[in-house]
ChimeraX commands (.cxc) that place a marker at each C-alpha (Angstrom):
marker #1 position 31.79,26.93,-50.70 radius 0.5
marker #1 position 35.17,28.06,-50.01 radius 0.5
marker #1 position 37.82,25.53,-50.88 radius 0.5
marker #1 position 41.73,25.66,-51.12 radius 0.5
marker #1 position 43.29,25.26,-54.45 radius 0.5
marker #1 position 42.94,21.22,-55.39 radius 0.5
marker #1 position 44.99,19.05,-57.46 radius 0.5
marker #1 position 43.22,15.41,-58.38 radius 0.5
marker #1 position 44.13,12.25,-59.87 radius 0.5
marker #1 position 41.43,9.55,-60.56 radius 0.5
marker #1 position 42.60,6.31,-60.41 radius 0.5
marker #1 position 39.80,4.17,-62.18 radius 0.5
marker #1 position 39.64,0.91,-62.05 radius 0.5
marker #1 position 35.89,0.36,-62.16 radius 0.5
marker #1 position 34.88,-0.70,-65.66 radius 0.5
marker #1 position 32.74,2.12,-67.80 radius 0.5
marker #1 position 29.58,0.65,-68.53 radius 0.5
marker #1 position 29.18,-2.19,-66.35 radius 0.5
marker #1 position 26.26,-1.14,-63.98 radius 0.5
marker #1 position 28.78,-0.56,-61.35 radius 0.5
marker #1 position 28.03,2.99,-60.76 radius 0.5
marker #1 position 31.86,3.93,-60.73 radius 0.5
marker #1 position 31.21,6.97,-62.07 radius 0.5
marker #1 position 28.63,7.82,-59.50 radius 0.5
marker #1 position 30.84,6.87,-56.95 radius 0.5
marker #1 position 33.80,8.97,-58.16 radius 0.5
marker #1 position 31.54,11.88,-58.16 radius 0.5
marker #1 position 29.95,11.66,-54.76 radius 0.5
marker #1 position 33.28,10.76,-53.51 radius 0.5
marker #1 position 35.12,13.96,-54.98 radius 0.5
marker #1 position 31.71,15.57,-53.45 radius 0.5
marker #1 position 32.40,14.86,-49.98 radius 0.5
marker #1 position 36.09,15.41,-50.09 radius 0.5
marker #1 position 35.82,18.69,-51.63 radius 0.5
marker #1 position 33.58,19.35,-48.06 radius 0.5
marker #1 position 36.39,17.78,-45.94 radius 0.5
marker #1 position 39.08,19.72,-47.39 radius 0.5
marker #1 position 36.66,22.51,-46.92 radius 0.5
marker #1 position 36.04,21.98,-43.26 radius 0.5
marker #1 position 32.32,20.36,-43.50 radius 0.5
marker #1 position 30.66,23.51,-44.07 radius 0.5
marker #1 position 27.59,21.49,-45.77 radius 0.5
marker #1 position 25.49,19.48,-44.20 radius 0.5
marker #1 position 24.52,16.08,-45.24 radius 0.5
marker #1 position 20.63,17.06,-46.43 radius 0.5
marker #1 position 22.53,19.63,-48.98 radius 0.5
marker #1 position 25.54,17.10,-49.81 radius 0.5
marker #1 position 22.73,15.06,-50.91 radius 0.5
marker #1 position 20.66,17.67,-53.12 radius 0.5
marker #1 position 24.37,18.43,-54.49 radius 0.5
marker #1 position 24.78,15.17,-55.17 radius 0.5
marker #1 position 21.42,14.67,-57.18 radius 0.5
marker #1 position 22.52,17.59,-59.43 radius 0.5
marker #1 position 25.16,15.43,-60.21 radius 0.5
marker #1 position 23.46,12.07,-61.25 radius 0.5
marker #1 position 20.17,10.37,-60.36 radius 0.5
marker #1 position 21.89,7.84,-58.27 radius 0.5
marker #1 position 25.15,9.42,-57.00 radius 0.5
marker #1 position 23.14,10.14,-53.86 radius 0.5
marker #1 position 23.39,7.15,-53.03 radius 0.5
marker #1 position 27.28,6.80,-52.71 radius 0.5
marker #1 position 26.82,8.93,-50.22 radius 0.5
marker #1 position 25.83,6.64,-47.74 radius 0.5
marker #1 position 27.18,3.37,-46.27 radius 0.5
marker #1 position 25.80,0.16,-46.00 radius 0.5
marker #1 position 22.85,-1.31,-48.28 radius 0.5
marker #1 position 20.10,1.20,-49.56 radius 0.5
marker #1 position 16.42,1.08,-50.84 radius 0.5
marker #1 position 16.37,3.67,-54.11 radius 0.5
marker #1 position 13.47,5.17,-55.07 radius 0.5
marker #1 position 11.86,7.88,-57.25 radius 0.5
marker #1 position 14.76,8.36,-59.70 radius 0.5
marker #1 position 17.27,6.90,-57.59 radius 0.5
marker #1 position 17.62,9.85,-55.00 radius 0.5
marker #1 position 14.85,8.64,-52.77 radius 0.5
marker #1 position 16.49,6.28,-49.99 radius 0.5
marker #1 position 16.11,4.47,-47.21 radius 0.5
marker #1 position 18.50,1.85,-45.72 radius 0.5
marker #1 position 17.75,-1.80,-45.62 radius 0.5
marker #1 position 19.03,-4.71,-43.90 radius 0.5
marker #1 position 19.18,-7.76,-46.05 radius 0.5
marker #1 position 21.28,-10.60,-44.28 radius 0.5
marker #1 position 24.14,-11.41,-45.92 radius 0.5
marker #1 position 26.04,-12.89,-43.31 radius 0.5
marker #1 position 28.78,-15.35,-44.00 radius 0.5
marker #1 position 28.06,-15.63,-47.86 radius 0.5
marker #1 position 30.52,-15.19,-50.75 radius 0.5
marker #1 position 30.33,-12.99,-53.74 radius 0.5
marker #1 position 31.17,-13.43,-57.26 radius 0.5
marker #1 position 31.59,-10.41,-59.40 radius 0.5
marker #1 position 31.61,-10.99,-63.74 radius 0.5
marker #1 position 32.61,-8.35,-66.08 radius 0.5
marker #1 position 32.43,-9.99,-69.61 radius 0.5
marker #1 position 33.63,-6.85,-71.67 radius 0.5
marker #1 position 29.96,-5.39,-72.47 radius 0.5
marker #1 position 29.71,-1.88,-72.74 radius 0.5
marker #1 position 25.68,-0.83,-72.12 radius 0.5
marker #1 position 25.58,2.40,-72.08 radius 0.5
marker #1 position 22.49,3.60,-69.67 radius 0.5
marker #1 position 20.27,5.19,-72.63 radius 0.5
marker #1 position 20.47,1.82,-73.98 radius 0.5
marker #1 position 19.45,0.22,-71.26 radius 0.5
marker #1 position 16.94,2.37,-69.97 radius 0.5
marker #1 position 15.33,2.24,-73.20 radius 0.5
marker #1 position 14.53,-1.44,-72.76 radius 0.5
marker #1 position 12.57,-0.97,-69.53 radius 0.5
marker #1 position 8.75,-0.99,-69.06 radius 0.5
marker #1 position 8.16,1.03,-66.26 radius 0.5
marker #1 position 5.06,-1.19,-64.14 radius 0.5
marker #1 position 3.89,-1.32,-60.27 radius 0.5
marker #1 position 4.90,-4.23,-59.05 radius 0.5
marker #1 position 2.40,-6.32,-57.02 radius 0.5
marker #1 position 4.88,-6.83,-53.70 radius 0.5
marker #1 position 7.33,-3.70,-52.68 radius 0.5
marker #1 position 11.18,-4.47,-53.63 radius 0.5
marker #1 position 11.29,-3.97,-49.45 radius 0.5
marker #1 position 9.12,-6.67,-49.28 radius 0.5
marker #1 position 10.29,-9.10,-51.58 radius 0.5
marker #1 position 13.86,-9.10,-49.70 radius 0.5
marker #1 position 12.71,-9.93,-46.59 radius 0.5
marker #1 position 11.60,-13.86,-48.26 radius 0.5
marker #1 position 14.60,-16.21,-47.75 radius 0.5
marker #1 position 17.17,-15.83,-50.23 radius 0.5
marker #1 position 16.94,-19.21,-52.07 radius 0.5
marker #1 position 13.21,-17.64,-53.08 radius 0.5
marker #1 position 15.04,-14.33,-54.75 radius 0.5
marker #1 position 15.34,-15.92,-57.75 radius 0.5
marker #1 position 11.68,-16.19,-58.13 radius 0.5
marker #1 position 10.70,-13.01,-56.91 radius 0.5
marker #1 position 13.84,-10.31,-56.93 radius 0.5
marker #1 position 14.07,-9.57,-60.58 radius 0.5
marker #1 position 16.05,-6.76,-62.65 radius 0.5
marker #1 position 13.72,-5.67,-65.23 radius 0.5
marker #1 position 16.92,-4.20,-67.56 radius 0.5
marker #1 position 17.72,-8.23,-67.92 radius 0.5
marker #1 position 14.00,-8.63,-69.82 radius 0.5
marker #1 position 15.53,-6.78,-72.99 radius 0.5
marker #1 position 19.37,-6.74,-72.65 radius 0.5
marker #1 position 19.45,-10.83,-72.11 radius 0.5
marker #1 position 17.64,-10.55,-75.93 radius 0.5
marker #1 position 20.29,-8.12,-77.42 radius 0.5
marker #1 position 23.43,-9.94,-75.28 radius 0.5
marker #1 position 22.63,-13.79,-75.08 radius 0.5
marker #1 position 25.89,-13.90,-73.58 radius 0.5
marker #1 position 24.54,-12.41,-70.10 radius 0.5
marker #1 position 21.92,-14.92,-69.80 radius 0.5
marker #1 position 24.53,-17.48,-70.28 radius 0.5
marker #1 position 26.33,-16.27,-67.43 radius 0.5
marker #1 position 23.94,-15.63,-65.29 radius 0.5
marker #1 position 22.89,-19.12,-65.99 radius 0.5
marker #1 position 26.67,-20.32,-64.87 radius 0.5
marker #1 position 26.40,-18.71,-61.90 radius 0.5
marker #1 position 23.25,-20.57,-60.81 radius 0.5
marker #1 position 24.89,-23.80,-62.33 radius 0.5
marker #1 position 28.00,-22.92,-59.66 radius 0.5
marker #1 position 25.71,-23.48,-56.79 radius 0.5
marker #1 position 24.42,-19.55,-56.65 radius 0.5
marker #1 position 21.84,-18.57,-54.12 radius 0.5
marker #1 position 20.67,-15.79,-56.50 radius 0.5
marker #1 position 22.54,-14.40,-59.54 radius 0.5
marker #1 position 21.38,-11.23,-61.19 radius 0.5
marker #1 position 22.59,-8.17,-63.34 radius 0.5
marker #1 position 24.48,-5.64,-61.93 radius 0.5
marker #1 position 22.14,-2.41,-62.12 radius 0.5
marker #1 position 21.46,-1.72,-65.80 radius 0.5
marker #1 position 24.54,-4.41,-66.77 radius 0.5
marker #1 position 26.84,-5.17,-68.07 radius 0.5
marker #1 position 28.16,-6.99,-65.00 radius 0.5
marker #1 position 26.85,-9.91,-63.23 radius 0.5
marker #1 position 27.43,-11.31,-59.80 radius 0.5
marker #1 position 26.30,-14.31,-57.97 radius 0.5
marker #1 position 26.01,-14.73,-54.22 radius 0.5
marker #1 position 26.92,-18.47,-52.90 radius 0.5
marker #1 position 26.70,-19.96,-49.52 radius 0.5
marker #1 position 30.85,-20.30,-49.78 radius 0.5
marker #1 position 33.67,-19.62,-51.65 radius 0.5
marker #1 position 32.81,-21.56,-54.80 radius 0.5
marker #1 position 34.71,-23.83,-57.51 radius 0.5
marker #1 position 33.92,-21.72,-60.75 radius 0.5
marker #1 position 34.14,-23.38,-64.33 radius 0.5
marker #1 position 36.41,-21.93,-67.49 radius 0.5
marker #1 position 33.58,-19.81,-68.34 radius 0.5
marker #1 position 33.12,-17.78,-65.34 radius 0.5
marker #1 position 36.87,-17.81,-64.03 radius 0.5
marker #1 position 37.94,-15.72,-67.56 radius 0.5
marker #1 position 34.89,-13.12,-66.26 radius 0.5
marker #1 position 35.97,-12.72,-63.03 radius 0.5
marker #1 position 36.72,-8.85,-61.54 radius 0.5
marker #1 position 36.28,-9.51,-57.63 radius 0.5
marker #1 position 35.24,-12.13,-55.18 radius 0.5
marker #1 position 35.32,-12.80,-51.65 radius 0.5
marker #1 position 33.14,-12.05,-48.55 radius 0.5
marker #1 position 29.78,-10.82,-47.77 radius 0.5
marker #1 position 29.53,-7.64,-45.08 radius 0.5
marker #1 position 26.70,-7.57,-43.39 radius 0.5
marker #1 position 24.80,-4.04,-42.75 radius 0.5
marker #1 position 25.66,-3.89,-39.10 radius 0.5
marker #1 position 29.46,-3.97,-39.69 radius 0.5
marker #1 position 29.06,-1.05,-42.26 radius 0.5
marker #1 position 27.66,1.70,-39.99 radius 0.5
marker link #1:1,2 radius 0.2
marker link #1:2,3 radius 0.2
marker link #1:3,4 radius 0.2
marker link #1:4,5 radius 0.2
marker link #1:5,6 radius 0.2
marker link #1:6,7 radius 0.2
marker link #1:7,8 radius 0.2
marker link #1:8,9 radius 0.2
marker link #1:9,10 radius 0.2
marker link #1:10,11 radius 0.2
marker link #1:11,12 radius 0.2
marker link #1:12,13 radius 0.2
marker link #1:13,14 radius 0.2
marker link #1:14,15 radius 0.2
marker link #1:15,16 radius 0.2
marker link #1:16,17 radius 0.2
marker link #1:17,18 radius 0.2
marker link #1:18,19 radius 0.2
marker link #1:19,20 radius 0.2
marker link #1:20,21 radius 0.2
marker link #1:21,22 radius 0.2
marker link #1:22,23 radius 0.2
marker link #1:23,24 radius 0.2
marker link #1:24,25 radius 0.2
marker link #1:25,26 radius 0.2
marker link #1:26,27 radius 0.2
marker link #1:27,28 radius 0.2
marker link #1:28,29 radius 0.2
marker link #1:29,30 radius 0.2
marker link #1:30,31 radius 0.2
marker link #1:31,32 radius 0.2
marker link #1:32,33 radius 0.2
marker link #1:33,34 radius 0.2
marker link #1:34,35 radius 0.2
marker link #1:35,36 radius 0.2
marker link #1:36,37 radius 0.2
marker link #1:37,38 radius 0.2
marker link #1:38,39 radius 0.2
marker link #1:39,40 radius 0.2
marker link #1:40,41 radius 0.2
marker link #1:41,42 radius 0.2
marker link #1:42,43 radius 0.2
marker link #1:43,44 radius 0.2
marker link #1:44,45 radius 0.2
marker link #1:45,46 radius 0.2
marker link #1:46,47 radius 0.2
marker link #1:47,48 radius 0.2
marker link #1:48,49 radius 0.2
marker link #1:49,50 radius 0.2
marker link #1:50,51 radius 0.2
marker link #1:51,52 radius 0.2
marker link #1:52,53 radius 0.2
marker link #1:53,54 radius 0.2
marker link #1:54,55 radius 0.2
marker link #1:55,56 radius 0.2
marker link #1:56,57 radius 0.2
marker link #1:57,58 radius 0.2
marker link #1:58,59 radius 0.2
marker link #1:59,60 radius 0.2
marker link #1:60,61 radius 0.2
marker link #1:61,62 radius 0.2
marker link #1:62,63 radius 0.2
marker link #1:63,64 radius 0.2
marker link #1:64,65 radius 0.2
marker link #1:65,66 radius 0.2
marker link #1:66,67 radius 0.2
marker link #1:67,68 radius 0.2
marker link #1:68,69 radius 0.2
marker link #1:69,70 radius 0.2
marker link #1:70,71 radius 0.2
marker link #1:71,72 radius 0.2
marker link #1:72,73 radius 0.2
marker link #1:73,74 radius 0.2
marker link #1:74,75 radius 0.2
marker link #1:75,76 radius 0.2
marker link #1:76,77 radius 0.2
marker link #1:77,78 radius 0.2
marker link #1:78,79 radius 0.2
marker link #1:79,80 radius 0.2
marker link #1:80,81 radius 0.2
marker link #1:81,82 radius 0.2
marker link #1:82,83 radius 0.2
marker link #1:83,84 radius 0.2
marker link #1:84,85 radius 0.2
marker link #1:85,86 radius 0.2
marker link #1:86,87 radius 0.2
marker link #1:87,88 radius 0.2
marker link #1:88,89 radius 0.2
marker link #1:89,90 radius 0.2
marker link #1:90,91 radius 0.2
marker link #1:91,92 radius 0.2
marker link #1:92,93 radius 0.2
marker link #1:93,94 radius 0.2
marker link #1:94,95 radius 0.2
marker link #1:95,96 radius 0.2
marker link #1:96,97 radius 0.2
marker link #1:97,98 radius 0.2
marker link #1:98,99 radius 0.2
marker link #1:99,100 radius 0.2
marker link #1:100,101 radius 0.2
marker link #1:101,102 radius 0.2
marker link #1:102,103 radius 0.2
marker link #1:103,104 radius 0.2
marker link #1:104,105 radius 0.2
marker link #1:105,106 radius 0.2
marker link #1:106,107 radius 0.2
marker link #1:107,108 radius 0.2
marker link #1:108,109 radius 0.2
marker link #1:109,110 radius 0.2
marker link #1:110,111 radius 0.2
marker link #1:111,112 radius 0.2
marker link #1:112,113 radius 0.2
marker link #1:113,114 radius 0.2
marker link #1:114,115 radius 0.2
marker link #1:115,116 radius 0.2
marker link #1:116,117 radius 0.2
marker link #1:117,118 radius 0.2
marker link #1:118,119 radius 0.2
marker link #1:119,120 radius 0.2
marker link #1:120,121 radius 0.2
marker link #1:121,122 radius 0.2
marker link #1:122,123 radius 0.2
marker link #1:123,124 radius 0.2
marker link #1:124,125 radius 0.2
marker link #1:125,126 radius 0.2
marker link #1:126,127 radius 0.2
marker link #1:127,128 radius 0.2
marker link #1:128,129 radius 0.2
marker link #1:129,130 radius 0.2
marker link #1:130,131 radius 0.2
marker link #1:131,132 radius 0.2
marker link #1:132,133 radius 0.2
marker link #1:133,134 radius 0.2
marker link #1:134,135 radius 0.2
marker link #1:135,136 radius 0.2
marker link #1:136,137 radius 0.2
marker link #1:137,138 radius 0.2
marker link #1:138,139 radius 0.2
marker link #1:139,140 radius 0.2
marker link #1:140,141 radius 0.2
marker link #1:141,142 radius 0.2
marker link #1:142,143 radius 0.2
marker link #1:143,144 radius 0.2
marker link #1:144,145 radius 0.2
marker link #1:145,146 radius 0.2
marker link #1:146,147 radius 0.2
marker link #1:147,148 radius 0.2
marker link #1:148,149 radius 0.2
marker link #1:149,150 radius 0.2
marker link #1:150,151 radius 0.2
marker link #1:151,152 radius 0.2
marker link #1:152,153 radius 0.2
marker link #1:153,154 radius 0.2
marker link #1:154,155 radius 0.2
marker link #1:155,156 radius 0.2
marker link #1:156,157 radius 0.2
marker link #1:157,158 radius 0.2
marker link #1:158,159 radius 0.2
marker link #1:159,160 radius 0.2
marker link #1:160,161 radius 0.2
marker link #1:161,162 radius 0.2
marker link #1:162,163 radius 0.2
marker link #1:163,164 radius 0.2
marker link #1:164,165 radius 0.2
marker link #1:165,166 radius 0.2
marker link #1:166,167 radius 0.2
marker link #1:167,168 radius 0.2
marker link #1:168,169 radius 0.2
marker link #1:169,170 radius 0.2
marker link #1:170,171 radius 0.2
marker link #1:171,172 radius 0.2
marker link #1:172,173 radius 0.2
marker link #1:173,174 radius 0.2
marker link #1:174,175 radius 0.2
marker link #1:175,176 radius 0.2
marker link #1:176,177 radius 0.2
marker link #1:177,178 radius 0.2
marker link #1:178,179 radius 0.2
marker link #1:179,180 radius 0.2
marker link #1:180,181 radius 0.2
marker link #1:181,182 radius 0.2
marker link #1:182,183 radius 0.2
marker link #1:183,184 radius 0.2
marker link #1:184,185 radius 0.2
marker link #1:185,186 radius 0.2
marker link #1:186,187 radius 0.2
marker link #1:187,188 radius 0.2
marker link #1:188,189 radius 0.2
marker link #1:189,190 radius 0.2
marker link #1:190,191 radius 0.2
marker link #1:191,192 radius 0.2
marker link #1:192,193 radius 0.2
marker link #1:193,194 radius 0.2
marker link #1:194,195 radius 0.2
marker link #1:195,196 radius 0.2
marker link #1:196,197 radius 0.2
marker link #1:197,198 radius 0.2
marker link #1:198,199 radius 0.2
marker link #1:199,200 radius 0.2
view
């Protein structure tokens, strides 16, 4: 791929090892400005394989809008949760998990009801059915996630969860919520749902 001689600067303010996939997003993102400056000579299909060389799920920054990940993360399909008019907490207590950890932890099973499935129940029913199976040994080795987690459903959260493979949390409320000591000190973003028909 021919490209013209390219300075960069990464400005990173995603924390490392929070299950935030900032370094995923930095590489897809260089990806498919490197084909810009290039003049699009690849097309998406092999932007995509590119980007799979790169990590298992930087394909998916490739891509707007909420996505189903499969297979090792480079199988998707988009999804359309509604997430209209809710609100979003975002925690990052300081944890670094690195991935190897926290892939170490996890017993891969078939679930009984497709993730696809599972999302389509009414959101006040996620917390019984929507779980993230890194939680099952990470909550054991950092008691302070559970805690959180905890907090957020104590806050008045529709469903709480662990970002990815952690160490992040966030919570998703029906408005803009009142948040005790111990969240407030945690917080790295809030605001606003977007639902998937205003990303695409």
């Amino acid at each position: 791929m021919p490209l013209p001689a390219v300075d960069l600067h990464l400005h990173k303010q995603i924390p490392v090892g929070a299950g935030l996939g900032g370094g995923s997003s930095n590489a897809s993102t260089t990806l498919k400005g490197l084909n810009i400056l290039a003049g699009d000579p690849l097309p998406d299909e092999m932007l995509h394989e590119m980007a799979a060389t790169l990590g298992s799920d930087c394909p998916f920054f490739l891509h707007e809008g909420p996505m189903l990940m499969e297979g090792r993360g480079d199988i998707l399909s988009s999804i359309s949760p509604c997430l209209d008019n809710l609100y979003l907490i975002l925690l990052f207590p300081g944890i670094h998990v690195s991935t190897a950890e926290a892939y170490a932890g996890v017993k891969p099973a078939v679930p009984n009801q497709h993730l696809q499935e599972l999302i389509r129940q009414p959101m006040d029913r996620w917390r019984e059915f929507v779980i993230n199976d890194f939680e099952h040994s990470l909550f054991k080795r950092y008691p302070e996630l559970d805690r959180l987690k905890q907090y957020l459903y104590g806050a008045g959260a529709i469903y709480a969860s662990l970002s990815g493979s952690g160490s992040s949390l966030y919570g998703i409320f029906p408005e803009s919520p009142d948040l005790p000591e111990e969240l407030e000190q945690y917080l790295i973003w809030r605001g606003t749902t977007v639902s998937s028909t205003e990303t695409r």
